[in-house]
N, C-alpha and C positions, 0 to 999 in steps of 0.2 A: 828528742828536741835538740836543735843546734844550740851550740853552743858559743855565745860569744866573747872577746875575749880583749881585755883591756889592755891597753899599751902604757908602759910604764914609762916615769922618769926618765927623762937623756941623762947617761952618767956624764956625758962632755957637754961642749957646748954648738958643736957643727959651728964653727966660728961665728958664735954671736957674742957683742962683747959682753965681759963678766956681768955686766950691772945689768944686761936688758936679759941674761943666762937666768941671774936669782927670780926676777920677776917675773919669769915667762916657767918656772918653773915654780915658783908659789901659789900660780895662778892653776897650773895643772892638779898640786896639788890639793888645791882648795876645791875643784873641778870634780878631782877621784874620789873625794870624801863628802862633796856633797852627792853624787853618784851612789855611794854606797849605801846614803841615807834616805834614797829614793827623790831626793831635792832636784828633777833634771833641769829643770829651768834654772835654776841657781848654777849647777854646773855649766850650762850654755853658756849661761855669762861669764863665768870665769875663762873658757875655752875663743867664747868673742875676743874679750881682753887680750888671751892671748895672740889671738890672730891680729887684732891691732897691731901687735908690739911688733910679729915679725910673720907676714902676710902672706910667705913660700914658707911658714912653716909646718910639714905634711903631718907630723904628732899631734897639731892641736886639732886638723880637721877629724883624724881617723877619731879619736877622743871627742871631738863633739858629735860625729856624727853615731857613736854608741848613745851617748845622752839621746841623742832626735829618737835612736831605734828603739832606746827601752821607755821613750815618750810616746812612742806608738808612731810619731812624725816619721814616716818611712822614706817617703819623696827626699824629704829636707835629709836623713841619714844618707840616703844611695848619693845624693849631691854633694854631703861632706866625703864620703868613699869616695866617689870618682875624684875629685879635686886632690884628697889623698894620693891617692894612686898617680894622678896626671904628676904632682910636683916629685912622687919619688916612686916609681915603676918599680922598685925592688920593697917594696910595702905590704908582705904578707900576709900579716894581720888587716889591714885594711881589703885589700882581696877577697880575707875568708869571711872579714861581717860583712860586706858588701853582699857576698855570697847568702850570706845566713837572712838580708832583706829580703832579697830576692826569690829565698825558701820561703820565709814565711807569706810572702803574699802570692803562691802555688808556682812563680815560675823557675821549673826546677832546672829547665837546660842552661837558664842563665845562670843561676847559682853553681850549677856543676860546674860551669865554665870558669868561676870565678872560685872557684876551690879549689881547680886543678892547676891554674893559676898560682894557687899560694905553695899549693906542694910545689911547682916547678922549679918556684925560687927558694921555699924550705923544705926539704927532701923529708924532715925530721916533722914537721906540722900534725901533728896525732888528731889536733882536733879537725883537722882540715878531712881527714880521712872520716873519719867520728861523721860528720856533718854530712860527707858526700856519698859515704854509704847510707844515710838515713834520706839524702835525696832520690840513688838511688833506688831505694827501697818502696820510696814515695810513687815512684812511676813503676813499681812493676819488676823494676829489674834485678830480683831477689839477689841470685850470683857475684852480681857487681859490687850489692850492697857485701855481702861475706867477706867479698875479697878487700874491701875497703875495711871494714871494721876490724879484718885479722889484722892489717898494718899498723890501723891506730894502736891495737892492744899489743905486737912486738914493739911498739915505742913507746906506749907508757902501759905496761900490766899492772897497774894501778887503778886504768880508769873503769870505775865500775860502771860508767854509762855507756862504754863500747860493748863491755860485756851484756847489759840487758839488750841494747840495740841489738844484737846479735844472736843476742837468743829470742828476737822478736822476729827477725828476717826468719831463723829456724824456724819457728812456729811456722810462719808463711809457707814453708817447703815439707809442712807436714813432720819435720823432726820432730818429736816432742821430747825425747833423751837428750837429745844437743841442747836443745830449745832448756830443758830444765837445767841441766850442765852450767848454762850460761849464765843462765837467773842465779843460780847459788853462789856463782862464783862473785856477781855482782854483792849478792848480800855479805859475803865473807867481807868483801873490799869495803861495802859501807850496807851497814843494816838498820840504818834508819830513814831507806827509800821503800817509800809506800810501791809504788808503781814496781819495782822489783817483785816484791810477794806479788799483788795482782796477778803479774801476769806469771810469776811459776805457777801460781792455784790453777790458770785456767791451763795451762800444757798437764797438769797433773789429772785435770779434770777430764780431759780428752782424751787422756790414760784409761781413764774408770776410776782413777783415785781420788773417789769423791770426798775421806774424811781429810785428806791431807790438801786438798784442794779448799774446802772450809779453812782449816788451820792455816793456811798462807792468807787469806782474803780476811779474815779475821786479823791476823796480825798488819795486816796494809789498813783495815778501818783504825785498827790502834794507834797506830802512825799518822793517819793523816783522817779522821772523824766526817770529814766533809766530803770525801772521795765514796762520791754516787756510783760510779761504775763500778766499785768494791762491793757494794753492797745489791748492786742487778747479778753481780756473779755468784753472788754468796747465796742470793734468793735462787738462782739457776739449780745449784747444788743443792742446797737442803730439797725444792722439789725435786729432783732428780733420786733424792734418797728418802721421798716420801714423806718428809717433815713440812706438810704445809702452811701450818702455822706460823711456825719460823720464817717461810717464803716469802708467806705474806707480811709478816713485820719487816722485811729486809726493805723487799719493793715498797711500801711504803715509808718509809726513810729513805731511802735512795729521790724518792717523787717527792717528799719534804725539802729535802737538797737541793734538786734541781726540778723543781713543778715541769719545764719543757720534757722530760724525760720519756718519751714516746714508749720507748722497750717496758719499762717499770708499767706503763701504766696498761698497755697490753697483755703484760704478765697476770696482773691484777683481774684484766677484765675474765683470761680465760680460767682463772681460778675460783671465777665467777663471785667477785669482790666492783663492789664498785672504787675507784681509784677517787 
């Protein structure tokens, strides 16, 4: 999943004077905190405000336009990004979420273009990498995606989400040792992401290591109780090792979760359960 990424506080003031500085900077902060608190409409307002005060200022669009994007407002986000970008072309962050709308609503050449963008001007941008190998990955183009997600992780080996991305691309290419490599080294870095276990259970599973493929999909339902796909995997596996009872209680929790769940309920039918 892209990631997107807030813009902080100006430490100066790009020559605005000191008293319209406090206000245009009380305003953001009130903006990031109600941001934090899921309040976007609240932060919108704060970020108008700001643009009142000083109307070429490119911090408050890139900053409102994260509120439009985590409002779902996508059109209105790419329109604060562009405006961003128009008043300050060296606006990396605004680049790479512009990039990350454009992800999510499937247009990936555009997003690449606008990620590649951000590296150009920030050589260092990890997530910029992070994002554009997971678009590349999105279209198919596994390699691309590797080569992207190794950069992000020589710039921050910290991030455990480059590391699953990257053990998710291996999967795609049939690694299932790299693929699993990746996933652990994610959980070392943070082990309280569900979607890490998930997906080592399923490269474990495509091993034949059906018990330790259980044991990672169980600890991903642990973590996160509502994660349907953890539990169509966990029913894949216990039938797989003849436990259909088990199966059967998975898939049905998983179809409790998410009633649309087509896989679960097909599982169902051929176990010869009505769903």
């Amino acid at each position: 999943m892209p990631t997107v990424k807030f813009v902080a506080n100006p430490s100066k003031g790009d020559g605005m004077p000191e008293s319209v500085q406090e206000t245009v900077r009380a305003h953001l902060d009130h903006g990031e905190a109600c941001l934090d608190k899921g309040k976007y409409d609240d932060a919108i307002a704060d970020y108008d405000k700001a643009i009142a005060l000083v109307p070429n200022f490119a911090l408050a669009y890139t900053n409102r336009g994260l509120a439009y994007e985590r409002k779902g407002a996508f059109d209105r986000a790419i329109a604060d990004y562009t405006k961003a970008i128009a008043l300050d072309p060296n606006d990396a962050i605004a680049c790479s979420n512009r990039g990350i709308v454009y992800h999510k609503q499937g247009e990936f050449d555009r997003a690449i273009a606008d990620y590649t963008k951000a590296i150009a001007i920030d050589p260092n941008h990890a997530n910029a990498y992070d994002n554009r190998g997971t678009a590349y990955a999105e279209k198919g183009e596994v390699d691309r995606a590797i080569a992207d997600y190794d950069k992000a992780i020589a710039l921050d080996p910290n991030d455990a989400a480059a590391y699953t991305n990257r053990g998710i691309a291996y999967r795609k290419k049939g690694d299932e040792e790299q693929a699993i490599a990746d996933y652990t080294e994610a959980i070392a870095l943070n082990p309280n992401v569900a979607r890490a276990y998930n997906n080592r259970g399923y490269a474990y599973e495509k091993k034949g290591e059906v018990d330790r493929a259980i044991a990672d999909y169980t600890k991903a339902i642990a973590l996160d109780p509502k994660y349907a796909l953890a539990y169509d995997n966990r029913g894949v596996a216990y039938k797989n090792k003849g436990d259909e009872e088990q199966a059967i209680a998975d898939f049905r929790k998983a179809l409790e979760i998410d009633p649309s769940d087509q896989y679960a309920k097909e599982s169902l039918k051929r176990l010869g359960v009505t769903p």
